[in-house]
KOLGU-4560 file (N, C-alpha, C; in nm, 3 decimals, padded with zeros to 5 digits):
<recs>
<n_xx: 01.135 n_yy: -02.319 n_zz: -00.578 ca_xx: 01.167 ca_yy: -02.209 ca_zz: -00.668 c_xx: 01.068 c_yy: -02.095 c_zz: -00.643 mol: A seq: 1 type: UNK>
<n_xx: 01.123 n_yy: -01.973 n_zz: -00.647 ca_xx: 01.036 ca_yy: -01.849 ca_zz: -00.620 c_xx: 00.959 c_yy: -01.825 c_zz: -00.743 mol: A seq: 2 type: UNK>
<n_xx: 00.835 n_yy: -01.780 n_zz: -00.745 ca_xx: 00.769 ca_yy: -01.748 ca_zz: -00.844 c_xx: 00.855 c_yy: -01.605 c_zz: -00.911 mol: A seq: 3 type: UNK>
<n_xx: 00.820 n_yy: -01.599 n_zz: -01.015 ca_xx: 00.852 ca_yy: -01.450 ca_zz: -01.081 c_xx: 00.756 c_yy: -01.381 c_zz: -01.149 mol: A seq: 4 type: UNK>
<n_xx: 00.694 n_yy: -01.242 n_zz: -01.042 ca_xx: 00.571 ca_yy: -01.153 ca_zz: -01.147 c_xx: 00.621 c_yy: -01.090 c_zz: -01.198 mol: A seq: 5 type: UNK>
<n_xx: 00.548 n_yy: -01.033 n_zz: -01.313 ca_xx: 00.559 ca_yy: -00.957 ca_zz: -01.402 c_xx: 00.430 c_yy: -00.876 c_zz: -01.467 mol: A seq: 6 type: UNK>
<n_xx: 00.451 n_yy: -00.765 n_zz: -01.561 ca_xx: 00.316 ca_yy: -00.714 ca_zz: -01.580 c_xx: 00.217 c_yy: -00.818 c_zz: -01.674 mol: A seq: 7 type: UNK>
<n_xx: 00.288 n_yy: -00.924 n_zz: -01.704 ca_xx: 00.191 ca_yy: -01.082 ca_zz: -01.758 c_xx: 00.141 c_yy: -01.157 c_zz: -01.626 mol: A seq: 8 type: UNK>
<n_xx: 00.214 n_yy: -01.199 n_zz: -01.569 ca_xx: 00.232 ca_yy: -01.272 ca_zz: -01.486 c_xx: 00.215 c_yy: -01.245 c_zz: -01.312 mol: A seq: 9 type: UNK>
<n_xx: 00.053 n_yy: -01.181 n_zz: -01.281 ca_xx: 00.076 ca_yy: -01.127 ca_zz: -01.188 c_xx: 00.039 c_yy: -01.209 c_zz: -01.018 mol: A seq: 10 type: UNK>
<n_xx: 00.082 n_yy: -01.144 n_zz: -00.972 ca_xx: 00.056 ca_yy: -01.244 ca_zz: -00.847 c_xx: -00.060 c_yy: -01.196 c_zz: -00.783 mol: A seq: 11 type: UNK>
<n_xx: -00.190 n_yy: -01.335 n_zz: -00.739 ca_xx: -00.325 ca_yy: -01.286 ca_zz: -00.734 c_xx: -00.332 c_yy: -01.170 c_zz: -00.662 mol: A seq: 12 type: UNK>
<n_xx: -00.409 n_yy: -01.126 n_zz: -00.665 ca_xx: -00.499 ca_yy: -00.990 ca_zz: -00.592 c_xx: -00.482 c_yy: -00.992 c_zz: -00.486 mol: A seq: 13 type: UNK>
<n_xx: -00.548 n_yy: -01.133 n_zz: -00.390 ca_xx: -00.575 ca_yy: -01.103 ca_zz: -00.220 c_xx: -00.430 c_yy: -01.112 c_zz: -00.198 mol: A seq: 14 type: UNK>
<n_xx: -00.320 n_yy: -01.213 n_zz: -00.289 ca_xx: -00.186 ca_yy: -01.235 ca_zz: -00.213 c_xx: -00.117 c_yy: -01.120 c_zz: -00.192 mol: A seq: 15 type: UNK>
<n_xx: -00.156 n_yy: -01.031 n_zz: -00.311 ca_xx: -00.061 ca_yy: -00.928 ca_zz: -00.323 c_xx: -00.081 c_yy: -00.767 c_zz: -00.236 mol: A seq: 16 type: UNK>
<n_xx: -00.229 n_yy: -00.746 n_zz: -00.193 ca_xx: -00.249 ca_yy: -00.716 ca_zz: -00.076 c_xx: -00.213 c_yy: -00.714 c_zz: 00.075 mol: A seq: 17 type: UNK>
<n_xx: -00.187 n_yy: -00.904 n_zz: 00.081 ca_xx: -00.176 ca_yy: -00.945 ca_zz: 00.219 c_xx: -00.017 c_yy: -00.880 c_zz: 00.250 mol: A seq: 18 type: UNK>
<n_xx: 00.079 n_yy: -00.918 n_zz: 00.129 ca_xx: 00.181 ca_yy: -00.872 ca_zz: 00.083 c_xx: 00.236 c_yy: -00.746 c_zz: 00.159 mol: A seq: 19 type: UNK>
<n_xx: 00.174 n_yy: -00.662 n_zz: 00.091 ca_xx: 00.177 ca_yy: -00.511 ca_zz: 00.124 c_xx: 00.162 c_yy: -00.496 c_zz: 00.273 mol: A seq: 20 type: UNK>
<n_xx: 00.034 n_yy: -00.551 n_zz: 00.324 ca_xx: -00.004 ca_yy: -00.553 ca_zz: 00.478 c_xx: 00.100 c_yy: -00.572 c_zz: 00.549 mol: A seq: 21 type: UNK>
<n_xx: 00.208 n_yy: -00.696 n_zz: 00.523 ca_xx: 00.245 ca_yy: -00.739 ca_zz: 00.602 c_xx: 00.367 c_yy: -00.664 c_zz: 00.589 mol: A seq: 22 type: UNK>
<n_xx: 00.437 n_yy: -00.586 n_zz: 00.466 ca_xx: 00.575 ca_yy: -00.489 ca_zz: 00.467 c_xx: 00.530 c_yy: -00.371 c_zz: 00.535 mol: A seq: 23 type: UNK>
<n_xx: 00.397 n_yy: -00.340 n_zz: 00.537 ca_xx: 00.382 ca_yy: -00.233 ca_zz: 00.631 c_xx: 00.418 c_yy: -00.218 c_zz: 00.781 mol: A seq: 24 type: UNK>
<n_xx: 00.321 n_yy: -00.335 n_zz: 00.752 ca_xx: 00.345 ca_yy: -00.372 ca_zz: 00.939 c_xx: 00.476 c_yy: -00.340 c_zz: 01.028 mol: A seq: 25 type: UNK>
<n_xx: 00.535 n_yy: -00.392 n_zz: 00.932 ca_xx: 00.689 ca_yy: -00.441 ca_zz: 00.996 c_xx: 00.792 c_yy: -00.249 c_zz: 00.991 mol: A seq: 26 type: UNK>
<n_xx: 00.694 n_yy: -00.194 n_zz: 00.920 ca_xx: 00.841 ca_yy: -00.033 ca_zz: 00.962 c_xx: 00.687 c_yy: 00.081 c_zz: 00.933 mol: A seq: 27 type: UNK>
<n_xx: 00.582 n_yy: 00.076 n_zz: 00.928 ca_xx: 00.488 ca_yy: 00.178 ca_zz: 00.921 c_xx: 00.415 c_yy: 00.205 c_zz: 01.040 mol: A seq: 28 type: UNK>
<n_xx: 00.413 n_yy: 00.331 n_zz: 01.093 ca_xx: 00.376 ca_yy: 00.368 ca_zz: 01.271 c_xx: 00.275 c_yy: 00.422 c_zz: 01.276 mol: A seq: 29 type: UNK>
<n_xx: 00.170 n_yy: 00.502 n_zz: 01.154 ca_xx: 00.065 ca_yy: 00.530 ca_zz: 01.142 c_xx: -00.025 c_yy: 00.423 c_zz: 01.113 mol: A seq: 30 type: UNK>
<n_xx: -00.165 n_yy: 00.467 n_zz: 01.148 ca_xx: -00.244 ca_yy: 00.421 ca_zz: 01.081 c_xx: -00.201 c_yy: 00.406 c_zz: 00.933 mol: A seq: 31 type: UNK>
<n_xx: -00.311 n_yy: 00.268 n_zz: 00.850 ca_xx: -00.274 ca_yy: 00.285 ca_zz: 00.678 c_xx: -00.410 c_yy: 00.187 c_zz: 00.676 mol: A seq: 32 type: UNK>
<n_xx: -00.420 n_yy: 00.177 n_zz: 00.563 ca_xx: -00.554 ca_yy: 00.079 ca_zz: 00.470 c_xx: -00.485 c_yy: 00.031 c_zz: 00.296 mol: A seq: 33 type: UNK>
<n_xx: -00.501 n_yy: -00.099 n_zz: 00.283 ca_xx: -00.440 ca_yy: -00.122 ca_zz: 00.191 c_xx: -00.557 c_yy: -00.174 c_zz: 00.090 mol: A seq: 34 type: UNK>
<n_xx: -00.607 n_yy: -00.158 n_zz: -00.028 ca_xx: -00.701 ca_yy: -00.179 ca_zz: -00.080 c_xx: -00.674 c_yy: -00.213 c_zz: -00.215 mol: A seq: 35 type: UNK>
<n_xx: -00.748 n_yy: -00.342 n_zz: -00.299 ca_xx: -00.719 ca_yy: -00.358 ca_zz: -00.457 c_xx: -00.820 c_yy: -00.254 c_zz: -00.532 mol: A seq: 36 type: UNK>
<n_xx: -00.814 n_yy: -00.170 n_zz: -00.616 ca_xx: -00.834 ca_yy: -00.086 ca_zz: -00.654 c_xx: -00.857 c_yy: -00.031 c_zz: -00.809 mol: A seq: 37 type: UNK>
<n_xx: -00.923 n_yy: -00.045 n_zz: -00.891 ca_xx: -00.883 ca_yy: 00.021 ca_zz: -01.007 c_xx: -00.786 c_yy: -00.020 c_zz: -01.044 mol: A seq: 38 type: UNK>
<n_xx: -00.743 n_yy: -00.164 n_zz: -01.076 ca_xx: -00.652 ca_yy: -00.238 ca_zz: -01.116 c_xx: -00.487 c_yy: -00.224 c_zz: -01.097 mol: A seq: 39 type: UNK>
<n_xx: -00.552 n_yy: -00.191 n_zz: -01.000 ca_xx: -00.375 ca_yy: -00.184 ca_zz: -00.913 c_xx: -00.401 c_yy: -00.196 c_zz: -00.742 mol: A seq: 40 type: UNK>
<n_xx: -00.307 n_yy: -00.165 n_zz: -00.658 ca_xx: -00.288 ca_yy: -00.142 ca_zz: -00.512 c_xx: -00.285 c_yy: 00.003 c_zz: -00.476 mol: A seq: 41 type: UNK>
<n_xx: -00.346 n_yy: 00.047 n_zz: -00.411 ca_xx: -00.349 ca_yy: 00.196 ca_zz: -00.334 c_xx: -00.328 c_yy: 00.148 c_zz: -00.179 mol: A seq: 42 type: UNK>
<n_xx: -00.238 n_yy: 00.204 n_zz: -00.103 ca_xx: -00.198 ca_yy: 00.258 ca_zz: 00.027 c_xx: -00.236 c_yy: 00.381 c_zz: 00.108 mol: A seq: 43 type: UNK>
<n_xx: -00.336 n_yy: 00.345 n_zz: 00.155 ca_xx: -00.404 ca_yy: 00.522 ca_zz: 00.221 c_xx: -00.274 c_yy: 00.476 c_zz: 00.379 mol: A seq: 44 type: UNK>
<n_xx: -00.193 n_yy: 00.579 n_zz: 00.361 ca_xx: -00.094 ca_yy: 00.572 ca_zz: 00.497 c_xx: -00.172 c_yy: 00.723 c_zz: 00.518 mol: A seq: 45 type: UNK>
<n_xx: -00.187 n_yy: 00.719 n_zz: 00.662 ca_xx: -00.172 ca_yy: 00.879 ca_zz: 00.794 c_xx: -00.098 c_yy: 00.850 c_zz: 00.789 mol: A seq: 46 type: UNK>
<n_xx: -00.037 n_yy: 01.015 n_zz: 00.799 ca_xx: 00.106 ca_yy: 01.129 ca_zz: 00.787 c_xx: -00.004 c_yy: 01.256 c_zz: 00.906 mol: A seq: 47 type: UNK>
<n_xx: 00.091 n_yy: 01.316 n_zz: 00.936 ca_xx: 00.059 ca_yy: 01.424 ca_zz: 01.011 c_xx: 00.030 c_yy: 01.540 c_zz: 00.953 mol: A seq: 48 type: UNK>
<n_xx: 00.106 n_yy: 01.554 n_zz: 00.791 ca_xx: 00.039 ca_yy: 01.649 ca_zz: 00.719 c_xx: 00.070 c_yy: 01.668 c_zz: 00.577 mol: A seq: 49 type: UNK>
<n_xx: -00.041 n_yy: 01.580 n_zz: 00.520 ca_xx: -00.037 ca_yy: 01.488 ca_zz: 00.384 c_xx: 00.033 c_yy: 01.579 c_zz: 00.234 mol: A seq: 50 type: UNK>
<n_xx: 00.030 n_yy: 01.737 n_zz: 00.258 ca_xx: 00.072 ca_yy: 01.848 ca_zz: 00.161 c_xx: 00.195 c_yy: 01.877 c_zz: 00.204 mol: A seq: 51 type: UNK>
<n_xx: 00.297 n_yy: 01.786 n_zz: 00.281 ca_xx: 00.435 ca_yy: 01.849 ca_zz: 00.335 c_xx: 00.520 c_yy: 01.879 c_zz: 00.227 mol: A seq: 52 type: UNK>
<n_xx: 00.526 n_yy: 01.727 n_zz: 00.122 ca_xx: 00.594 ca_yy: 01.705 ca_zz: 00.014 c_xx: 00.730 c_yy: 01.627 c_zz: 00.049 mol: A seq: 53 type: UNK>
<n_xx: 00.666 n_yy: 01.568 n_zz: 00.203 ca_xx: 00.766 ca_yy: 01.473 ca_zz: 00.247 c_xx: 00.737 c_yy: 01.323 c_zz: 00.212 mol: A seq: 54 type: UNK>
<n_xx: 00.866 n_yy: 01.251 n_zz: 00.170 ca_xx: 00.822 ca_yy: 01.102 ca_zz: 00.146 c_xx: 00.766 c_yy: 01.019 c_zz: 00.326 mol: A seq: 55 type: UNK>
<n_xx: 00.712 n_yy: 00.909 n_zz: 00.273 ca_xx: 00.619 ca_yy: 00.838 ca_zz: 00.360 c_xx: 00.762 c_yy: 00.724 c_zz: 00.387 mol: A seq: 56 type: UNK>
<n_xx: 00.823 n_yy: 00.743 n_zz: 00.327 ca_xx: 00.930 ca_yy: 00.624 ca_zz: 00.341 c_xx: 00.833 c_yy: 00.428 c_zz: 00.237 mol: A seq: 57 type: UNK>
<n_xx: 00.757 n_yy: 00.461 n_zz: 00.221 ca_xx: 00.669 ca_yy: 00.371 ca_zz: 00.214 c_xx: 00.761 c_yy: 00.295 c_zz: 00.050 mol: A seq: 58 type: UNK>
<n_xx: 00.732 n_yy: 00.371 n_zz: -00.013 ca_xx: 00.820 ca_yy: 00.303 ca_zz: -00.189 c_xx: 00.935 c_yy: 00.294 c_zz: -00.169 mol: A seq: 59 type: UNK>
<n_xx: 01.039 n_yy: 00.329 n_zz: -00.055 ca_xx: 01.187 ca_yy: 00.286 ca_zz: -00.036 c_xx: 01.162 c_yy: 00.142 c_zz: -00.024 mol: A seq: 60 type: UNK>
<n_xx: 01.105 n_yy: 00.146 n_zz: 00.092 ca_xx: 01.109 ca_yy: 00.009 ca_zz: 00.181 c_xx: 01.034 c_yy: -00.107 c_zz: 00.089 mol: A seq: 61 type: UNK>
<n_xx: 00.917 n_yy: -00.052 n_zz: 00.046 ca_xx: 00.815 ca_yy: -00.179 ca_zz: -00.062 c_xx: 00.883 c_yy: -00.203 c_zz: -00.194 mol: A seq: 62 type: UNK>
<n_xx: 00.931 n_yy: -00.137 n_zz: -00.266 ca_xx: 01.023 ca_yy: -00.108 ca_zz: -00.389 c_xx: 00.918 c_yy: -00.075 c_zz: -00.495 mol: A seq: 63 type: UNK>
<n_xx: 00.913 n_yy: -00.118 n_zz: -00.625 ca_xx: 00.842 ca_yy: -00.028 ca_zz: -00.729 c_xx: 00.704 c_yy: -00.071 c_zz: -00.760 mol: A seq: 64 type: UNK>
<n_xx: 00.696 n_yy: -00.218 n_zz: -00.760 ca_xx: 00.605 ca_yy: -00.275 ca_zz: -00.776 c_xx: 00.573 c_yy: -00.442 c_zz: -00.662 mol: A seq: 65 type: UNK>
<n_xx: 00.439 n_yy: -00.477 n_zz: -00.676 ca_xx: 00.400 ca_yy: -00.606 ca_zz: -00.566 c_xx: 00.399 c_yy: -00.668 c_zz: -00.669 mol: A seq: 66 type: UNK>
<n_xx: 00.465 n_yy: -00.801 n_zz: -00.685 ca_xx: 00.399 ca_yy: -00.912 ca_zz: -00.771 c_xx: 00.336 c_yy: -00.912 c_zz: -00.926 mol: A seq: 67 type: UNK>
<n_xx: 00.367 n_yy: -00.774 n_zz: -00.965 ca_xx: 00.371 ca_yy: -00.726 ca_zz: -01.123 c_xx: 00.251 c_yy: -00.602 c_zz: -01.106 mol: A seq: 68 type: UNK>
<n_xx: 00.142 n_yy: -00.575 n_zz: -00.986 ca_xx: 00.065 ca_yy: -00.484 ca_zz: -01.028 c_xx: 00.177 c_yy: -00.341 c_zz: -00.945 mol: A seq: 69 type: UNK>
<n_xx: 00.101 n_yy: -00.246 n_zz: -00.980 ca_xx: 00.103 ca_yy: -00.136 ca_zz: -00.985 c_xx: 00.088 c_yy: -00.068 c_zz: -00.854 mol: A seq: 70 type: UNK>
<n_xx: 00.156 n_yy: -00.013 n_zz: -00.783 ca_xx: 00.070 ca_yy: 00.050 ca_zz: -00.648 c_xx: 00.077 c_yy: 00.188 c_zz: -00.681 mol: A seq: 71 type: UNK>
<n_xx: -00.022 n_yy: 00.325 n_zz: -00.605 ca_xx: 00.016 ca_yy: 00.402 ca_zz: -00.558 c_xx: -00.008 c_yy: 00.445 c_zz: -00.401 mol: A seq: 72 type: UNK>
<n_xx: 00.055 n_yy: 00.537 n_zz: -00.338 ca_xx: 00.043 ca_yy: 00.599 ca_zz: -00.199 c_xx: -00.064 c_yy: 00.675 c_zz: -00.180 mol: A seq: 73 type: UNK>
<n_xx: -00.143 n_yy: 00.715 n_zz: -00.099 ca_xx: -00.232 ca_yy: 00.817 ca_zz: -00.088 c_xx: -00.206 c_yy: 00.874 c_zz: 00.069 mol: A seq: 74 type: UNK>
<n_xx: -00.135 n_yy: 00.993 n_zz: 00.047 ca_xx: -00.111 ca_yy: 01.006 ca_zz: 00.210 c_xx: -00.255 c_yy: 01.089 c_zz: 00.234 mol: A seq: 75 type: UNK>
<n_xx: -00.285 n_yy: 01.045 n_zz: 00.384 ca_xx: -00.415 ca_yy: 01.133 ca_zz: 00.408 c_xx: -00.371 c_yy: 01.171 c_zz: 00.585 mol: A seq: 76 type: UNK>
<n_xx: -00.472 n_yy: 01.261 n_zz: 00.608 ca_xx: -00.471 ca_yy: 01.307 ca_zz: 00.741 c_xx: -00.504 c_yy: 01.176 c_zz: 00.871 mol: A seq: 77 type: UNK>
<n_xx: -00.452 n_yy: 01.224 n_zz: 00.980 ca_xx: -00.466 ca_yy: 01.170 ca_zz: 01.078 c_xx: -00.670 c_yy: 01.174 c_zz: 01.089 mol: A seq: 78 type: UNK>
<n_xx: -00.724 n_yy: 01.053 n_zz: 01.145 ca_xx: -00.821 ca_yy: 00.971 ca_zz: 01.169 c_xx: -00.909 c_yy: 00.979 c_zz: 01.050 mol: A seq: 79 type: UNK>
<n_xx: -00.847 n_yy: 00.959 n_zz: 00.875 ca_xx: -00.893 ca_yy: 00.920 ca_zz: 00.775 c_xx: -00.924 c_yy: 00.758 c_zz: 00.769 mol: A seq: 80 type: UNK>
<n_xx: -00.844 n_yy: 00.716 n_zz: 00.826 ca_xx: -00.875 ca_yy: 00.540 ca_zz: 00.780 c_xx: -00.987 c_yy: 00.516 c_zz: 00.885 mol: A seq: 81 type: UNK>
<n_xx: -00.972 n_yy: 00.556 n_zz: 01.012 ca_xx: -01.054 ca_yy: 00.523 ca_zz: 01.088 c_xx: -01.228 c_yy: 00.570 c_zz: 01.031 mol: A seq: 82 type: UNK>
<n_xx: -01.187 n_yy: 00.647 n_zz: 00.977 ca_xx: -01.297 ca_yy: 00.744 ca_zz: 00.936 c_xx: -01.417 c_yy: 00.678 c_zz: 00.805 mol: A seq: 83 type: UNK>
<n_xx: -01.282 n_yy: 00.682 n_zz: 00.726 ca_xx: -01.377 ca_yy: 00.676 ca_zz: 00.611 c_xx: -01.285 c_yy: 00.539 c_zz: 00.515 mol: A seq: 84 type: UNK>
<n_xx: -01.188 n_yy: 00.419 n_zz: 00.565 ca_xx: -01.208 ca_yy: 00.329 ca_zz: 00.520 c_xx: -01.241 c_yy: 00.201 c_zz: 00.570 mol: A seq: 85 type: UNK>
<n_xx: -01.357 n_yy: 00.244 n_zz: 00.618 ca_xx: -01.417 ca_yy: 00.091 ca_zz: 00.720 c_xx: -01.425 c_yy: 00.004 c_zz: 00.647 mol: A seq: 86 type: UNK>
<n_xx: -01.402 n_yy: -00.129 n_zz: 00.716 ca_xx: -01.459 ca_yy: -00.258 ca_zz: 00.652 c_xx: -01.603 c_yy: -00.303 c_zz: 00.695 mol: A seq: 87 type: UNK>
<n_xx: -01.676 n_yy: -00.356 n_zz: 00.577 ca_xx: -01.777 ca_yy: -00.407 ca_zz: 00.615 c_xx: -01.766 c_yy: -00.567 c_zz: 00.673 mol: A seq: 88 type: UNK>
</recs>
């Protein structure tokens, strides 16, 4: 039986990350960084030019919510992730 999240019922942190990672993977061509955050999910995706007011395609494909938390997008410029979301 599939689990069911909800905003009670949420599905852990790292799962719901790996989650995201892995819907990216599969249709996202930029760089991205996926990070738990201020009690939700943020998506830093590169775009070529983050003020277009064009969608990322990113919330079609992921849908509204991961596992009951919350995401938002952060489009940023080309060599932002490389830049400034390193892992330690």
């Amino acid at each position: 039986m599939t689990e069911q999240y909800d905003f009670y019922h949420k599905m852990p942190k790292d799962q719901a990350v790996s989650s995201v990672i892995e819907k990216m993977l599969d249709f996202y061509d930029n760089a991205f960084d996926v990070a738990f955050e201020d009690g939700g999910i943020a998506i830093y995706a590169e775009c070529e030019d983050p003020n277009d007011g064009k969608s990322t395609g990113i919330r079609e494909k992921i849908g509204s919510g991961i596992g009951g938390w919350y995401f938002v997008i952060v489009k940023v410029g080309d060599g932002y992730v490389k830049q400034f979301r390193k892992r330690d």
